[in-house]
C-alpha positions, 0 to 999 in steps of 0.5 A: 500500500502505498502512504507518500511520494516516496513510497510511489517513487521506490515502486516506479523505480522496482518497476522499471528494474523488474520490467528492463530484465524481462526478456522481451518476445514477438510471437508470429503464428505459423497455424495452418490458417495463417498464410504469410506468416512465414514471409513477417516472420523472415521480415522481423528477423531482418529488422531485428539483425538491421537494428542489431538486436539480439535475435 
């Protein structure tokens, strides 16, 4: 429960240590109902390599 500023601040600043060490992820479905979702899969992997993320 939170009492001050303080008290939201040292929570804004927990959040954001626990949220930067998530590892982030992009989920493409590659169902049998899903056409072309081979060819965004393939296109986010050049973005990701272009803007030097870790793929």
């Amino acid at each position: 429960m939170l009492r001050n500023r303080l008290g939201l601040q040292e929570n804004r600043q927990a959040f954001e240590k626990a949220l930067a060490s998530e590892k982030k992820k992009i989920l493409v479905c590659a169902g049998t109902g899903a056409s072309g979702s081979v060819e965004i899969y393939k296109y986010l992997i050049r973005l990701m390599q272009k803007k030097i993320f870790l793929v």
